[in-house]
BAGURO-423657 format. One record per atom (N, C-alpha, C, CB): residue in one letter; x negated, y, z negated. Coordinates in steps of 0.2 Angstrom, whole numbers, plus 5000, padded with zeros to 4 digits. Each point is the difference from the previous one (the first is absolute). Glycine has a CB too. Example, Ala and Ser with C-alpha at 12.3 -4.5 7.8 and 13.67 -1.06 7.14 Angstrom:
A493449724961 A500450065000 A499650065000 A500949944994 S499350115010 S499650064999 S500450054997 S499449975010 
This chain:
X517650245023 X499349994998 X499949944996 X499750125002 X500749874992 X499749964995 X500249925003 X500150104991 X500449905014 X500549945003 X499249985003 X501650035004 X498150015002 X499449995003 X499649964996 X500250095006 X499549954988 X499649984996 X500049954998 X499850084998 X500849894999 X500249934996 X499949965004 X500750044993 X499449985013 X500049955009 X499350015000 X501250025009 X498450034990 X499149995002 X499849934995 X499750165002 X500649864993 X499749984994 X500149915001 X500250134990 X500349865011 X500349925002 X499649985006 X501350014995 X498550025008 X499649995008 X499349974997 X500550125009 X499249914986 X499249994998 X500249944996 X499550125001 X500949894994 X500049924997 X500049945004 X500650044991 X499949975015 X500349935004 X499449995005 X501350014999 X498350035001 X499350005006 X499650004996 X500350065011 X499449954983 X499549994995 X499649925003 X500750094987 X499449865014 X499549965001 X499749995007 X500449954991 X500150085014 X499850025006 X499250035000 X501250025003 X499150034995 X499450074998 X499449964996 X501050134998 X499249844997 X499549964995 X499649965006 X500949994987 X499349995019 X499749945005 X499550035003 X500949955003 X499550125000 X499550045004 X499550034996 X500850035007 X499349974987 X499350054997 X499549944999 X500550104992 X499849835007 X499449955000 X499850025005 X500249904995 X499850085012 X499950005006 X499350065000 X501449965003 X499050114995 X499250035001 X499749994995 X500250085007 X499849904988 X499549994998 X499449955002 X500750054993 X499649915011 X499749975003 X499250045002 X501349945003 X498650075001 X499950065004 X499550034995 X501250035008 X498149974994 X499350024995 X499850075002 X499449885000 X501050175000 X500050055003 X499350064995 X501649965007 X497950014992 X499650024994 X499650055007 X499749874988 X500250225009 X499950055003 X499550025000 X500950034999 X498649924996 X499350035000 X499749955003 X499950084990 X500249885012 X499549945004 X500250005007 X499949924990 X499650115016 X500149995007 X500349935003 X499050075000 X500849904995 X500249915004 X500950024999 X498649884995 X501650135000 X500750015003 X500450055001 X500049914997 X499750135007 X500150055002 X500749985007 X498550054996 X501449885006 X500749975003 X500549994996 X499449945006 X500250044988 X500649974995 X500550084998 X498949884992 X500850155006 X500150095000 X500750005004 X498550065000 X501349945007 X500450025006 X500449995000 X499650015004 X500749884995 X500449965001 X500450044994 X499449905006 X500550104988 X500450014997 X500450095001 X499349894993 X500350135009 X500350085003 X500649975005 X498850085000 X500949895004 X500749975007 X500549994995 X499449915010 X500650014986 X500449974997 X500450074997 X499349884999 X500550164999 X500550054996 X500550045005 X499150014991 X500550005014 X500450025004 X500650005004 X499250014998 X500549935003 X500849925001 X500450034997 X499549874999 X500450104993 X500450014998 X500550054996 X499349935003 X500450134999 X500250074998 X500449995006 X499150084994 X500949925015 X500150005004 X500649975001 X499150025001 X501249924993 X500549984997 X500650024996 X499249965001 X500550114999 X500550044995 X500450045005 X499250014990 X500450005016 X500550055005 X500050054999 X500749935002 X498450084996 X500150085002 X500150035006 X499450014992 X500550055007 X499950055005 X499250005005 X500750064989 X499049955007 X499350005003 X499549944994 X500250145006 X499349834997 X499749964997 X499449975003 X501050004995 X498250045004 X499549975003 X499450004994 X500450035012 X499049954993 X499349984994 X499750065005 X499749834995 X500150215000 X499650085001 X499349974997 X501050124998 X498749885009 X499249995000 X499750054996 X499949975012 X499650004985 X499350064996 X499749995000 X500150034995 X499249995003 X499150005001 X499849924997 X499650164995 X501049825002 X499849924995 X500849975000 X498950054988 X501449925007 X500549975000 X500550025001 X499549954996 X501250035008 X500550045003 X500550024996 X499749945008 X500750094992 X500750034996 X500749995003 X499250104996 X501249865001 X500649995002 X500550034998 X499649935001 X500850125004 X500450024998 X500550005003 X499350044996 X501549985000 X500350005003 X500650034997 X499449935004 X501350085000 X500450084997 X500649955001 X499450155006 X501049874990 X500749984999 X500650065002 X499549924990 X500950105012 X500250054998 X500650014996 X499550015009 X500950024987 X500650034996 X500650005005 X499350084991 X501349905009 X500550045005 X500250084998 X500549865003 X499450164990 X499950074999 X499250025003 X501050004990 X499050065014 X499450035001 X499850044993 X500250005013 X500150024982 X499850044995 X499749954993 X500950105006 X499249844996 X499649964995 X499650015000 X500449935001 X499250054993 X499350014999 X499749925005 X500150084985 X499249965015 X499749965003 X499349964993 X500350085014 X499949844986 X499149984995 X499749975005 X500349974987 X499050055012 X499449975002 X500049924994 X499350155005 X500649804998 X499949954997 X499449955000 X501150025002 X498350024994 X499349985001 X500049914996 X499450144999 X500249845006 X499649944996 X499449965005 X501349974993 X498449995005 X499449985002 X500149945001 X499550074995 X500149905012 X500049935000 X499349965000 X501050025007 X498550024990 X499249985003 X499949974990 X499350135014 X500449824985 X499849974994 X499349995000 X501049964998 X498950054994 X499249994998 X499749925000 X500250114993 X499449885007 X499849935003 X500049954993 X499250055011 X500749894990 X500249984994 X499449944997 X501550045004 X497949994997 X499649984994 X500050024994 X499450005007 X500449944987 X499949935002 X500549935001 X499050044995 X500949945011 X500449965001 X500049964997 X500150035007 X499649934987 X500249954997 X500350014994 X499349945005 X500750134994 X500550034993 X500649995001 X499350094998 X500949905009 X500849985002 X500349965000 X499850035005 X500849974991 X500449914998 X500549985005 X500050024988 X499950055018 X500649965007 X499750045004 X501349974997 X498750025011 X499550015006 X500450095000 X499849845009 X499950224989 X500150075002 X500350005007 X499050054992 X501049915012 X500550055004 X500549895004 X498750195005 X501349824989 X500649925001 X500350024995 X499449895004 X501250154996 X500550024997 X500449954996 X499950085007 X499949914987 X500449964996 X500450024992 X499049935007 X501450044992 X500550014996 X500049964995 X500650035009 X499250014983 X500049964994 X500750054993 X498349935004 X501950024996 X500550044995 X500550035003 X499350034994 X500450055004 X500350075001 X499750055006 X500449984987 X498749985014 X499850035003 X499449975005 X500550074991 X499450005014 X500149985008 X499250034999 X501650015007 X498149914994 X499150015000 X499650005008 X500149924987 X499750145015 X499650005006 X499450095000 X501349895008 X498250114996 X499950075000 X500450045004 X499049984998 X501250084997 X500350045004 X500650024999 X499549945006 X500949994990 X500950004998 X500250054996 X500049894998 X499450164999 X500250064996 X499850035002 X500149994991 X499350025010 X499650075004 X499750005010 X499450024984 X501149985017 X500850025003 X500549995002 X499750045000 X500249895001 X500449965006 X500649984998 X499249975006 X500850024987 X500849994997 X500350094998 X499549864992 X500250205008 X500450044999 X500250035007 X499650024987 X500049975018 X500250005006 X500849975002 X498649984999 X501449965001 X500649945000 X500750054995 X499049864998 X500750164996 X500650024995 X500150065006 X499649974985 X500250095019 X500150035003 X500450015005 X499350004996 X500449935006 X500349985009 X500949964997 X498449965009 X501650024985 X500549964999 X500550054997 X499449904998 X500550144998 X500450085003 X500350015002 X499750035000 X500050005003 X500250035007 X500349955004 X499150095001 X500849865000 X500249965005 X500849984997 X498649965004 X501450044989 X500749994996 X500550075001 X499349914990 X500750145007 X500250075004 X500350015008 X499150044992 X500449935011 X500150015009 X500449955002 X498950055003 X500949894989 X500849935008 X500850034997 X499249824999 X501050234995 X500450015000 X500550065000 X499649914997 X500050135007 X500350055003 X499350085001 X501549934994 X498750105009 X499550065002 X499650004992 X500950105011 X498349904993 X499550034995 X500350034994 X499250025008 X500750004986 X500150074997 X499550074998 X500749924995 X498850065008 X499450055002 X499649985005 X499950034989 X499650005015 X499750005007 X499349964997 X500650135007 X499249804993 X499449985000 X499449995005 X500649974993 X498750045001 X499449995007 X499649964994 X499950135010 X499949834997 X499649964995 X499050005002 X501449914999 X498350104997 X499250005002 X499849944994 X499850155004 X500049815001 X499549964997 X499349975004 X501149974994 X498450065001 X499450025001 X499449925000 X500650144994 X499049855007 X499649935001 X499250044997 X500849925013 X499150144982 X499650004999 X499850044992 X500149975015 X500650014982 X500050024993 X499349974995 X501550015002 X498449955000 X499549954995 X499550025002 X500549894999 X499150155005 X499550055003 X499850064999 X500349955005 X500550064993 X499950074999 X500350055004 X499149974995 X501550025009 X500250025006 X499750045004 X500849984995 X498549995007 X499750065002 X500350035008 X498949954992 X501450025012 X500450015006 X500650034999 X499549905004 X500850094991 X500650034998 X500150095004 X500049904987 X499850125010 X500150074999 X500150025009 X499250014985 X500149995018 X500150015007 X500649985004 X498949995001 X501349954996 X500749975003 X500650054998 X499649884998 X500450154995 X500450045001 X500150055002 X499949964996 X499750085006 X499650075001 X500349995007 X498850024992 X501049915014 X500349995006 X500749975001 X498849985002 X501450024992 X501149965002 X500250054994 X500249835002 X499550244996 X500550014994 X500850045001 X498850024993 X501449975013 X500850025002 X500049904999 X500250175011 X499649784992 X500449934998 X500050004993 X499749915009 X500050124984 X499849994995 X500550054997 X498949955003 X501450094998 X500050054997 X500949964996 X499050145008 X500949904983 X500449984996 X500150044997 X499949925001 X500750074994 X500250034993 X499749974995 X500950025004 X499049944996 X499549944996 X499749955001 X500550044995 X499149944999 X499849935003 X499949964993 X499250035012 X501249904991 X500149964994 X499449945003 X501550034997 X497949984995 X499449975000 X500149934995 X499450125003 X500749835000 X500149924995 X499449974998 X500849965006 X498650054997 X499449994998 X499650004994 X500250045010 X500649974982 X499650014996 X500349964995 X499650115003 X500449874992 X500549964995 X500350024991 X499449915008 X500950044990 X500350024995 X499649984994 X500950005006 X499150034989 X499950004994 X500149924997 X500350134999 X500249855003 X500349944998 X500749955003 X499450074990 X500649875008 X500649985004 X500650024997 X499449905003 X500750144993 X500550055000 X500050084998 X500449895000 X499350135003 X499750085001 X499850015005 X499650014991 X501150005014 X499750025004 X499950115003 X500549855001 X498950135002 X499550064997 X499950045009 X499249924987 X500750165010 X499950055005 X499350014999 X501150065001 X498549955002 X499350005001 X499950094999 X499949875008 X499950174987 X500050065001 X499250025002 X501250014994 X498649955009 X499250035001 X499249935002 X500650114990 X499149925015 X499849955001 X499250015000 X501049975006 X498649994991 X499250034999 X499750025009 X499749904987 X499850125013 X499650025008 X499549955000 X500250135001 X499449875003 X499649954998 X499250035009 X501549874991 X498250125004 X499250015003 X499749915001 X499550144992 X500249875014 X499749915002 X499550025002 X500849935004 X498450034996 X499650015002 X499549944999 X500450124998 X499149895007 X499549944998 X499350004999 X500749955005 X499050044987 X499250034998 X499649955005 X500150044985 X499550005020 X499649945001 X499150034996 X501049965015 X498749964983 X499550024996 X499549975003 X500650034991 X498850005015 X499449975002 X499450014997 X500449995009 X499249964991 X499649974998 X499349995005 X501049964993 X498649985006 X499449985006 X500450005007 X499149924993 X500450095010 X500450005008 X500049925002 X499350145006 X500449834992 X500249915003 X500249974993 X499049985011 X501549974989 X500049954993 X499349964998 X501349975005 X498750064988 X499249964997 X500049964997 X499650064998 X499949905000 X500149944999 X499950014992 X499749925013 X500950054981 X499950044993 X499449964998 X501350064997 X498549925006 X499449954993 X499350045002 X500549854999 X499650215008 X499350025002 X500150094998 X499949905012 X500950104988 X500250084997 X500450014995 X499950045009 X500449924988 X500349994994 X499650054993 X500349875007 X499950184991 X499950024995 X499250065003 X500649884992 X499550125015 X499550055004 X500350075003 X499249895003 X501550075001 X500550065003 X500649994996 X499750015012 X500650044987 X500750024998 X500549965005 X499850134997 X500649825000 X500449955003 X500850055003 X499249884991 X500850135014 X500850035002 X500749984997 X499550025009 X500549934989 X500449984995 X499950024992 X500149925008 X499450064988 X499850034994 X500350085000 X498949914999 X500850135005 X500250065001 X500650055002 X499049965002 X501549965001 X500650045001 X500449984994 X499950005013 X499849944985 X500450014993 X500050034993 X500149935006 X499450104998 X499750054993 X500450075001 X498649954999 X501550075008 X500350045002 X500649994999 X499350025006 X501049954996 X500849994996 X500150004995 X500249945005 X499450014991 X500150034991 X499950064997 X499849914999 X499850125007 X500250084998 X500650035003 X498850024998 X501649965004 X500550045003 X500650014992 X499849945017 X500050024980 X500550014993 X499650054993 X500549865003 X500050154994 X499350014992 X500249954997 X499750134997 X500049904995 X500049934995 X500850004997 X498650024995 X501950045008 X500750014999 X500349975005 X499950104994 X499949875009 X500549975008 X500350075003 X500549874995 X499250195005 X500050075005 X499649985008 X499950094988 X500549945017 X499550005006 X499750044999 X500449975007 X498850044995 X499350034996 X499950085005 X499049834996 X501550165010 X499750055007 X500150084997 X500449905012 X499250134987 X499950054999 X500850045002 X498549995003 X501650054992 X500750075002 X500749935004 X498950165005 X501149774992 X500649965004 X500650014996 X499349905005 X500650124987 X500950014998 X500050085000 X500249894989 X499650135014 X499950084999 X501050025002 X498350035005 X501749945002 X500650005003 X500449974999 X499650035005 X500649924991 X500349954998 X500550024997 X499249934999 X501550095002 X500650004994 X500249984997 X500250045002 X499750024990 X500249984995 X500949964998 X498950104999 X500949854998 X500749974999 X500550044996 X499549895001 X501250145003 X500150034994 X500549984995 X499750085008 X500449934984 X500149974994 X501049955004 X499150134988 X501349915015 X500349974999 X499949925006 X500750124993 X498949895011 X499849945007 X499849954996 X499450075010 X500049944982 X500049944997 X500449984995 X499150015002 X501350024997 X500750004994 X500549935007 X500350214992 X499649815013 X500349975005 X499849935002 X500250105002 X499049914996 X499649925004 X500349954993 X498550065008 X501749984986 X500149954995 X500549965000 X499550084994 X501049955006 X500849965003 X499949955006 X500750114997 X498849875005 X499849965008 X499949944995 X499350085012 X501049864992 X499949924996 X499249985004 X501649954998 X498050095001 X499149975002 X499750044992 X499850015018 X500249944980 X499450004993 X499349975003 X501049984991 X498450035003 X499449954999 X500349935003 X499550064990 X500949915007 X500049955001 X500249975005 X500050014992 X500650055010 X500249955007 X499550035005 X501449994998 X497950035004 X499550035004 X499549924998 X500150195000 X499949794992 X499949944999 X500049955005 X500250044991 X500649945009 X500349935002 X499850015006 X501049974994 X499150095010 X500350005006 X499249995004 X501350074997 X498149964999 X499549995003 X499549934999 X500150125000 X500049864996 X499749944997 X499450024997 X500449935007 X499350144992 X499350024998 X499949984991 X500050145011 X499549884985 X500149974995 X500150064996 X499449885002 X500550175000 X500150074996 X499950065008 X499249964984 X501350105012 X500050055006 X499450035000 X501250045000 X498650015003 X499450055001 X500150065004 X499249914999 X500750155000 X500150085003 X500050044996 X500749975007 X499450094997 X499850064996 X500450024993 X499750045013 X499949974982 X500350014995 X500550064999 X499349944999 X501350064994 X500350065000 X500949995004 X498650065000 X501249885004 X500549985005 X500449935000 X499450075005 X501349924994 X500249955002 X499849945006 X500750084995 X499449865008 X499949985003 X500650025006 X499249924991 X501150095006 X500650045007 X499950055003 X500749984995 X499150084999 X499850065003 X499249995003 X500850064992 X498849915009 X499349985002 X500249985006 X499549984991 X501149975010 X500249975005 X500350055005 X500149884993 X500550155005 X500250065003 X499950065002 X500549964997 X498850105000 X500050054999 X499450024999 X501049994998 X498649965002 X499250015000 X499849965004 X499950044989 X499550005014 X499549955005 X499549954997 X500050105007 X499949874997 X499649944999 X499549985006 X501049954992 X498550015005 X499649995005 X499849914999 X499650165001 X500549825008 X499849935000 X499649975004 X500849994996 X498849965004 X499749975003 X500249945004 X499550064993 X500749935011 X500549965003 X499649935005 X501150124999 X498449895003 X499449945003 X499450044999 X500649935012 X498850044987 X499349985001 X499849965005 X499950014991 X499850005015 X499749965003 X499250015001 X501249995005 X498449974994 X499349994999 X499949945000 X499850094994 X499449885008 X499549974998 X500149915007 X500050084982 X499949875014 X500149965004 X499749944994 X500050075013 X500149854989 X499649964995 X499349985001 X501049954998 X498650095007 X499650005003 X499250024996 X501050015009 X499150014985 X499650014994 X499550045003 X500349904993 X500150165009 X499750065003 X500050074995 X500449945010 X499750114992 X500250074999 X500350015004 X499150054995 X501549995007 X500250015006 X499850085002 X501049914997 X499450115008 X499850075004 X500450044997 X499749975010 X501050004989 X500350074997 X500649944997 X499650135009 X500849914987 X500549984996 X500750065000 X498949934991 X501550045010 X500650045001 X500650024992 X499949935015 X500550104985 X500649994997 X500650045003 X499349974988 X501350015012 X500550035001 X500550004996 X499649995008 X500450114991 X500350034992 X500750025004 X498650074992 X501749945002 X500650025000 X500250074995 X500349875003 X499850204997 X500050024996 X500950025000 X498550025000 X502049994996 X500650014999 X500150064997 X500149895001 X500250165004 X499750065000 X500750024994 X499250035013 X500850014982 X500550054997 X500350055003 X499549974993 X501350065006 X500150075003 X499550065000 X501049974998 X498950065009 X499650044998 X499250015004 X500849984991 X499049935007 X499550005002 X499850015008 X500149954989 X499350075015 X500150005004 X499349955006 X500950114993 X499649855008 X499449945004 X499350045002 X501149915007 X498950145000 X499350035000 X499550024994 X500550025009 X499950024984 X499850014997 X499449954996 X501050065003 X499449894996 X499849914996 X499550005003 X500949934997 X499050055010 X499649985002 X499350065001 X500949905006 X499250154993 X499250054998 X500149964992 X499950185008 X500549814986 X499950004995 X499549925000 X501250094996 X499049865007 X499749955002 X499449995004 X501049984999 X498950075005 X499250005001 X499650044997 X500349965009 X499950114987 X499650014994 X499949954995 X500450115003 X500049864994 X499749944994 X499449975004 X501249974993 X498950005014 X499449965001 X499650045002 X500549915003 X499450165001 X499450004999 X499850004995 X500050045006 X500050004988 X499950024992 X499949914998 X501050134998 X499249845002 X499749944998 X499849945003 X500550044993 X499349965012 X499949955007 X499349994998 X500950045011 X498749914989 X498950004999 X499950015007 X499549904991 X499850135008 X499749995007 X499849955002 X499950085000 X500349874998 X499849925003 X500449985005 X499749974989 X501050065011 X500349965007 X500250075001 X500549864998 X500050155006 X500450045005 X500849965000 X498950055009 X501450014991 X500949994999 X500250045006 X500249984985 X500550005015 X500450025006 X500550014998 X499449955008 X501350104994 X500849975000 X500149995007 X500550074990 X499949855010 X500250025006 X500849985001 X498749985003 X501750055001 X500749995005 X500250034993 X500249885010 X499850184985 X500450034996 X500750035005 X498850034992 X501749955004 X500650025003 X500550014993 X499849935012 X500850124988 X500449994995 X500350065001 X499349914992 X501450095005 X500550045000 X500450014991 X500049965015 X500250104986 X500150034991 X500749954999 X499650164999 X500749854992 X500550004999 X500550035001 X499649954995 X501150025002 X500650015003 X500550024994 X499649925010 X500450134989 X500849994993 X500950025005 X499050094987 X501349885011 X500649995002 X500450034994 X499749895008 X500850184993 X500350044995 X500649975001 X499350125001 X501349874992 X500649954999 X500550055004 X499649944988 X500250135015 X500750045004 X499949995008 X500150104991 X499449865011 X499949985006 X500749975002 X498649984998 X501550035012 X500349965000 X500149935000 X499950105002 X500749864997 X500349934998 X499849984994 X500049975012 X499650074985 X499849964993 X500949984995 X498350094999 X501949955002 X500349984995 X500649955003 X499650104993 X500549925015 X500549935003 X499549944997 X500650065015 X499149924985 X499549954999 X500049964992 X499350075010 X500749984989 X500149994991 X500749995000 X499150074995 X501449965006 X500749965000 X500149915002 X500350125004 X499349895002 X499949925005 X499949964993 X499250045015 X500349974981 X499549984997 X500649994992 X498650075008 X501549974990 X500549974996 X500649995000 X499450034997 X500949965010 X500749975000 X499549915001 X501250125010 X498549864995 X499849945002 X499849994993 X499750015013 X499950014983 X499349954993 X500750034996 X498150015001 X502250044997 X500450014994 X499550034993 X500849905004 X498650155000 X499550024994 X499750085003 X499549854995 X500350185000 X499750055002 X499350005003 X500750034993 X499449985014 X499349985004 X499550044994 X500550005016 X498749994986 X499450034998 X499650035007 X500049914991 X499650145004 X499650075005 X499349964999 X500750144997 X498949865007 X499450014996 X499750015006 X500149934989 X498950105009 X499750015005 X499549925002 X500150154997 X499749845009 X500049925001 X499250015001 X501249965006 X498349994992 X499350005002 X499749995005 X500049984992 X500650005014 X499749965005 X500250075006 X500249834995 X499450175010 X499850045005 X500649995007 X498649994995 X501550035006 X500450005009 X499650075005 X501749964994 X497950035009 X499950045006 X500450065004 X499549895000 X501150045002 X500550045003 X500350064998 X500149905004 X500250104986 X500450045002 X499750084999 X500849914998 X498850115000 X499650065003 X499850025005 X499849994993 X500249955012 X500150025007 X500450025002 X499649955001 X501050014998 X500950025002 X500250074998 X500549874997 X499150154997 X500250064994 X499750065006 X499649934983 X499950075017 X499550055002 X500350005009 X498949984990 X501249955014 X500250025006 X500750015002 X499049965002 X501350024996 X500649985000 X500450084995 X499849845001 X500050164995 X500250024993 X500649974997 X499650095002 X500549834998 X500649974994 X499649984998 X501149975003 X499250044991 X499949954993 X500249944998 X500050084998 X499749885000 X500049914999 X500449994995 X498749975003 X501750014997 X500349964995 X499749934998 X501150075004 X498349924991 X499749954999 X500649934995 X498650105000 X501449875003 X500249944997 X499949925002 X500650094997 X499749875001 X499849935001 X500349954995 X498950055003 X501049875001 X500549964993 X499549945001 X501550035001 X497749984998 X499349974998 X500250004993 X499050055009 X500749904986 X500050014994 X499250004997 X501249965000 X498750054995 X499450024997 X499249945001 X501150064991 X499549885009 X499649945000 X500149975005 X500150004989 X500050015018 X499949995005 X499349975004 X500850084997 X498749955000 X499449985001 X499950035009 X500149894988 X500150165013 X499850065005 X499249995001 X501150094995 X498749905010 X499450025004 X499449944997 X500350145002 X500149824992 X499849924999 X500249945003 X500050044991 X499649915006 X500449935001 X500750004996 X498949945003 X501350035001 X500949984998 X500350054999 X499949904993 X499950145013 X500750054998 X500749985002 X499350105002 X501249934996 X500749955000 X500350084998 X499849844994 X500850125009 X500850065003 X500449974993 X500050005019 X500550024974 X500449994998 X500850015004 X499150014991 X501249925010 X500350015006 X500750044997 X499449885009 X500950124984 X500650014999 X499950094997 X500549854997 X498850165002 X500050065002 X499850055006 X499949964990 X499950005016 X500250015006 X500550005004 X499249994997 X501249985001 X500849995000 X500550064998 X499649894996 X500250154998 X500350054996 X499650055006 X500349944985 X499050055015 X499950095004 X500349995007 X498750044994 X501449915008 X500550005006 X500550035000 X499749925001 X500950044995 X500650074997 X499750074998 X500749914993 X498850105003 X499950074997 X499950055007 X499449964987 X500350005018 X499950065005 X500650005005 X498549994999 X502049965001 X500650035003 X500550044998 X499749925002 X500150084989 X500350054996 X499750065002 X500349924992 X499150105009 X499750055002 X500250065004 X499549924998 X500750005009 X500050035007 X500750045000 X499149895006 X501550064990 X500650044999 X499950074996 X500649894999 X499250104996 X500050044996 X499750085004 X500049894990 X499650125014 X499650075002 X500550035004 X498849965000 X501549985004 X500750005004 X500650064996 X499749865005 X500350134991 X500450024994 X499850064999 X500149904994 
């Protein structure tokens, strides 16, 4: 086994710029999941994966149709049948990349400065994607698998996987596993490489706030009707108090408590004030008091406002004024819940000068990932033979759809990780891939793939 491994491991260095070619390549490919217009763009890049999985010489390997964007999947087999089988999640669909002139190289013209690989996408997911396929692909050129892989990659994570789940419900004998190894998340730092033990949930929704039934002209109603903008932003600033708390009636009721030694634990993590400073460019933090910026970021909810759309330069009053919120749910909490807690505040404080609406509310809970789960600790081995340090735990602020889906239909558990770094600039301009730590989670997850074998 270890002759194999040293042969896996020499396979991925001597093909690392191959694979480095191919990941430009898709990133080429605007495969942005919330805009119809490239809903082509979406597909092509589904094909293209499939190709190239279809390269590996699996077993089986097609694009499984759904209600919205397709799922690629495909199965490797073990020449032992008693191997474990991993599900190997990742996502090909990216968030769109306004504003474009915040950009210092064209988002989907993949370009190379330094040490790192600038286009949308390169982290969240198409570079851990690559680290996946390069894997496996390194294990299988030098002799039989050492565990049974399947690979699902989904085109509608950035959405909220709302298609996902039926997909499963309809392939869960192609799906089914021993686990699933989730890349989709990152590390603490460029050297701390990190297990993700929990992931926030997250509620979406969109206030709509009307007003007169035609656009008025404000120099004739100006200061006569309630403007739908004025009002929605009055409404928003009440979704906080004067403590930076969400204001919605009974919303921390459910919220768990952090227990003493989880923050004893968030202390030892290299994210201070300052580095939440640098890394954001803001000029001072803000949140709920009583709490670190870590623990706020990992373990408590939050609520955001993420567009406004209203009005025009037409020196009107409009008809109505929109926003679309984000709320980042805590263990526990529970999405239908929020949203009665969310339309009790507005009734309770909405005037009767306009009329409000929620509209497309959708959202699924969090996720905690227990350290006796299986592969966690093959993974943490991977993790300190390759970096030579003691990996890091922590719970992560940012949402995945999928794996509560996989949890609930499937019933495996996610093994959350990732080789994104902090400063990445994820679901911004210039996000960028660090390529010599994409490099190392290459190795780490061959180490992996040996190691469960073991």
């Amino acid at each position: 086994m270890s002759q194999n491994l040293n042969a896996a491991l020499q396979h991925a260095r001597e093909n690392r710029d191959e694979v480095l070619i191919e990941l430009r390549d898709l990133l080429t490919i605007p495969s942005i999941s919330d805009n119809p217009e490239h809903d082509g763009d979406v597909r092509r890049a589904a094909e293209w994966l499939l190709a190239r999985l279809k390269r590996l010489g699996p077993d089986r390997a097609q694009i499984l149709e759904t209600a919205g964007h397709p799922v690629v999947f495909a199965e490797l087999l073990a020449a032992n049948p008693s191997a474990p089988t991993v599900l190997l999640y990742g996502h090909y669909d990216v968030q769109a990349v306004e504003p474009l002139d915040a950009w210092e190289t064209e988002p989907f013209g993949p370009t190379i400065h330094g040490y790192n690989l600038y286009a949308r996408g390169a982290s969240d997911d198409k570079g851990q994607i690559m680290a996946m396929i390069a894997a496996v692909e390194a294990a299988k050129a030098v002799g039989p698998l050492p565990v049974s892989i399947k690979f699902m990659l989904e085109g509608e994570e950035e959405v909220g996987s709302p298609s996902l789940g039926e997909c499963l419900k309809a392939h869960r004998g192609e799906f089914a596993c021993n686990l699933v190894l989730n890349t989709d998340a990152g590390m603490l730092g460029e050297n701390t490489p990190t297990l993700v033990t929990g992931l926030r949930g997250m509620a979406r929704f969109t206030l709509r706030v009307t007003g007169p039934a035609n656009d008025l002209h404000s120099g004739g109603y100006g200061g006569v009707v309630h403007n739908p903008i004025h009002a929605l932003c009055e409404l928003i600033a009440g979704m906080h108090d004067a403590d930076a708390r969400v204001a919605f009636p009974g919303f921390y009721d459910s919220v768990r408590e952090l227990p003493e030694e989880e923050r004893e634990s968030f202390k030892k993590l290299p994210l201070n004030d300052e580095a939440f400073l640098q890394e954001s460019g803001s000029p001072a933090l803000w949140g709920e008091p009583g709490f670190t910026p870590l623990e706020r970021q990992g373990a408590r909810p939050a609520l955001d406002v993420i567009q406004i759309t209203a009005g025009s330069p037409k020196a009107a009053i409009p008809v109505f004024a929109e926003a679309l919120c984000t709320i980042r749910l805590a263990p526990y909490q529970d999405p239908a819940k929020v949203r009665e807690q969310v339309e009790a505040h507005l009734a309770a404080v909405a005037p009767p000068t306009i009329r409000w609406e929620i509209l497309d509310f959708s959202g699924f809970p969090a996720t905690l990932t227990e350290l006796d789960k299986p592969g966690v600790q093959e993974l943490m081995d991977a993790y300190r033979t390759v970096w030579g340090v003691e990996p890091a735990y922590y719970p992560s602020g940012g949402s995945i759809g999928a794996v509560g889906q996989i949890l609930e239909i499937l019933g495996a558990h996610s093994l959350l990780t990732g080789f994104s770094l902090p400063g990445d600039h994820i679901h911004g301009p210039n996000e960028k891939l660090h390529l010599p730590t994409w490099e190392k989670g290459i190795s780490a997850l061959v180490h992996f793939l040996y190691n469960l074998a073991e």
